[in-house]
C-alpha positions in Angstrom: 46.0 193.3 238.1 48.1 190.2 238.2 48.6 187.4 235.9 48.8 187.3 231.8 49.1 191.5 230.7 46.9 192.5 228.4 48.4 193.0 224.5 47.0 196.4 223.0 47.9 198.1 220.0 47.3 201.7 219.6 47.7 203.2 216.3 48.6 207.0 215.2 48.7 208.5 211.6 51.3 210.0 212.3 54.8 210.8 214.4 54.3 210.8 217.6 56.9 213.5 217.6 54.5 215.8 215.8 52.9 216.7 219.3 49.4 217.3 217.9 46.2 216.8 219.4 46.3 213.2 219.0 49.8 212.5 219.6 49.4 214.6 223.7 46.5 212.0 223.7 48.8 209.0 222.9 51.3 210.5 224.9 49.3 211.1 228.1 48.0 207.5 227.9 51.4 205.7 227.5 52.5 207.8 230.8 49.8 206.8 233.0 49.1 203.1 231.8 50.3 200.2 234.3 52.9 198.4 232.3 52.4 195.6 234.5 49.1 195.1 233.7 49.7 195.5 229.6 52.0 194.8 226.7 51.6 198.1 225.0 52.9 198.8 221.0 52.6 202.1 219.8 52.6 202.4 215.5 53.0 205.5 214.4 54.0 206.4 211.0 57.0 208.7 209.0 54.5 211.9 208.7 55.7 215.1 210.5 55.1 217.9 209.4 56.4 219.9 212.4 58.0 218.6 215.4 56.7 219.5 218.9 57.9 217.0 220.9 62.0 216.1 221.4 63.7 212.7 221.2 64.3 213.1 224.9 60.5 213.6 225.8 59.8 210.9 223.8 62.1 208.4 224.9 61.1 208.9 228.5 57.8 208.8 227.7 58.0 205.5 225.8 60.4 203.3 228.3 58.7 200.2 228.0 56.9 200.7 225.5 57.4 198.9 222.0 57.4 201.3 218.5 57.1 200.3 215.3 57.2 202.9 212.8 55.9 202.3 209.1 55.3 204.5 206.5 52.2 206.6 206.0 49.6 205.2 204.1 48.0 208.8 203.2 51.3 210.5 202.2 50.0 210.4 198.2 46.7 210.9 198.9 46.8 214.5 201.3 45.4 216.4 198.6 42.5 214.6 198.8 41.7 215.1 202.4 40.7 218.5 200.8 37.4 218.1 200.0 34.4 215.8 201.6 33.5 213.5 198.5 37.5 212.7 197.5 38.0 212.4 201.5 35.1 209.7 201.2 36.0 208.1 198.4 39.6 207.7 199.8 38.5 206.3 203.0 36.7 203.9 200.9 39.7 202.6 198.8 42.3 202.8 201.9 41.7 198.9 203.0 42.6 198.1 199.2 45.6 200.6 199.4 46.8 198.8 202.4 46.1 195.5 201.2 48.0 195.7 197.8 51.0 198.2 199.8 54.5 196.4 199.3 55.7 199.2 202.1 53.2 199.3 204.9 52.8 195.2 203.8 56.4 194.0 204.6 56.9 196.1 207.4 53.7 195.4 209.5 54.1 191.7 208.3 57.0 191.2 210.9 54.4 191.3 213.6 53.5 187.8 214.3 51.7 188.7 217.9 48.1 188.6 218.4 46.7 191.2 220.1 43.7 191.2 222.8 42.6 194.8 221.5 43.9 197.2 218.9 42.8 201.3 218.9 42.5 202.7 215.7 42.9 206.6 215.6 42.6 206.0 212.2 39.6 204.0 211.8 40.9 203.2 207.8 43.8 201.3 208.8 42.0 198.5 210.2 43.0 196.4 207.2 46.7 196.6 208.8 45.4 194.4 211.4 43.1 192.0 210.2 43.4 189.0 212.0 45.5 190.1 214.1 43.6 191.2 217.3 40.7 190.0 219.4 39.1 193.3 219.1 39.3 196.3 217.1 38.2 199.8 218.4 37.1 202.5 216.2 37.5 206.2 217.1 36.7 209.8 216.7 39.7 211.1 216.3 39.4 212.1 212.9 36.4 210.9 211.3 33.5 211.7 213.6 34.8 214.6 215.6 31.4 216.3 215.1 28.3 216.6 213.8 28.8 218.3 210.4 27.6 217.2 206.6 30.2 215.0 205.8 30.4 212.9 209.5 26.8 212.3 209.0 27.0 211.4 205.2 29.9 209.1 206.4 27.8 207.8 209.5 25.4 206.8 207.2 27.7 204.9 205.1 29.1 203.1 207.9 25.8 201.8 209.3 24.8 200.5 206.3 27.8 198.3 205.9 30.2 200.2 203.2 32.8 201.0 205.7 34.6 199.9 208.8 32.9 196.4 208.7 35.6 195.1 210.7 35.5 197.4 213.5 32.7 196.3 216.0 32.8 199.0 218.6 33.2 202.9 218.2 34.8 205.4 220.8 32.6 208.9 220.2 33.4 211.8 221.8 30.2 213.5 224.0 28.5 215.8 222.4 28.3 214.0 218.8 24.4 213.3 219.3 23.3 212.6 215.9 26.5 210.6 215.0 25.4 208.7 217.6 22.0 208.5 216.7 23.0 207.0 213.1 26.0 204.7 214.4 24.4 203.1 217.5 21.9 200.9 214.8 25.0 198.9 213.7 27.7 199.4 216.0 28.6 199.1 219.9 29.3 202.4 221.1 30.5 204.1 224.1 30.7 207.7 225.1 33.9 209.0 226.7 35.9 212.2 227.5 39.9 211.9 227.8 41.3 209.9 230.5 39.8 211.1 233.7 38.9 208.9 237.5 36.0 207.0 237.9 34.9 204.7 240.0 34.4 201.0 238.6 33.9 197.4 239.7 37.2 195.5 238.8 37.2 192.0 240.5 34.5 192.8 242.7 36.3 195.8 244.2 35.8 199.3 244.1 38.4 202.2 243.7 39.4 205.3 241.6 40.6 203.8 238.1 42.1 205.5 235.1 40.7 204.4 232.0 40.9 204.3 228.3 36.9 202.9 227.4 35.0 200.5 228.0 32.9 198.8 225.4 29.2 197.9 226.1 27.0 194.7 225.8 29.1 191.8 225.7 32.7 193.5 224.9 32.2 195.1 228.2 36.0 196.2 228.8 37.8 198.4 231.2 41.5 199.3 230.7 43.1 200.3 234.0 46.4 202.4 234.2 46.6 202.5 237.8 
């Protein structure tokens, strides 16, 4: 890929340190990418509760790539991640959080660039990035990893309007069918494990192509890392 890179954005609640599920995700994808083809910025924030990665993995892992750490925007609200309505109600109120935040305000406020595409793995911080990005993508990281109760209820929510407005497509994991099912009314969707080779058409030519998604419909996108 040659000419202008591509400027994403991809966005952690928490340290990359921490080593987590997430964080071997983000980690995985920042060693693969093409850094020719993309300006990458990893956020990630000050939560870590335990430390699985060193500062030497890290730093090797994220040559070339730009960091910006702010502080967490859920680090007064943990307690209530405990239960499904407080969790509801808190992803609700987290746009106004982040809106009225002196913290997470001033320090994300120094970024002046634009982005092409931003991925939330914290769909709730989208407010950070209002009007900042072409495109904002949506995950399952946390809030539809499956099929239970409280995804649905919150599926429900979401394709009626009362959440994630802002976010036009949706990156669900396989296997969460009625998610899906209640999400696809309002949102673009696609359906994709972790990084593995396909085959696509880039430029009219085929070839094996790591990717991150693609989006569907007219937001048809393919991010290659090799």
């Amino acid at each position: 890929m040659e000419g202008k890179k591509i400027k994403l954005a991809i966005v952690i609640p928490s340290s990359i340190e921490m080593g987590g599920g997430v964080e071997r995700w983000v980690v995985n994808i920042l060693g693969a990418i093409n850094k020719n083809a993309f300006d990458v910025t990893l956020y990630d924030t000050d939560f870590l509760d335990m430390k699985r990665f060193d500062d030497e993995f890290i730093n090797k892992k994220l040559q070339g790539i730009r960091r910006i750490k702010f502080r967490s925007p859920d680090s007064n609200f943990r307690f209530m991640r405990q239960t499904v309505l407080f969790s509801i109600v808190l992803d609700f109120l987290m746009p106004l959080i982040l809106a009225i935040s002196r913290t997470s305000r001033r320090e994300l406020n120094t970024v002046r660039d634009q982005y092409d595409l931003v991925y939330l793995a914290r769909n709730s911080y989208w407010r950070l990035f209002d009007g900042k990005t072409g495109l904002l993508v949506g995950s399952s990281h946390a809030i539809f990893s499956s099929d239970s109760k409280k995804n649905l209820l919150f599926s429900r929510l979401v394709a009626a309007g009362f959440f994630l407005r802002k976010i036009k497509v949706l990156h669900i994991y396989q296997g969460r069918d009625r998610v899906t099912e209640i999400l696809k009314r309002t949102k673009d969707l696609f359906e994709l494990p972790n990084p593995v080779s396909i085959t696509v058409n880039i430029h009219h030519n085929q070839g094996p192509a790591k990717f991150l998604f693609v989006g569907r419909l007219e937001n048809i996108r393919v991010l290659i890392f090799c």
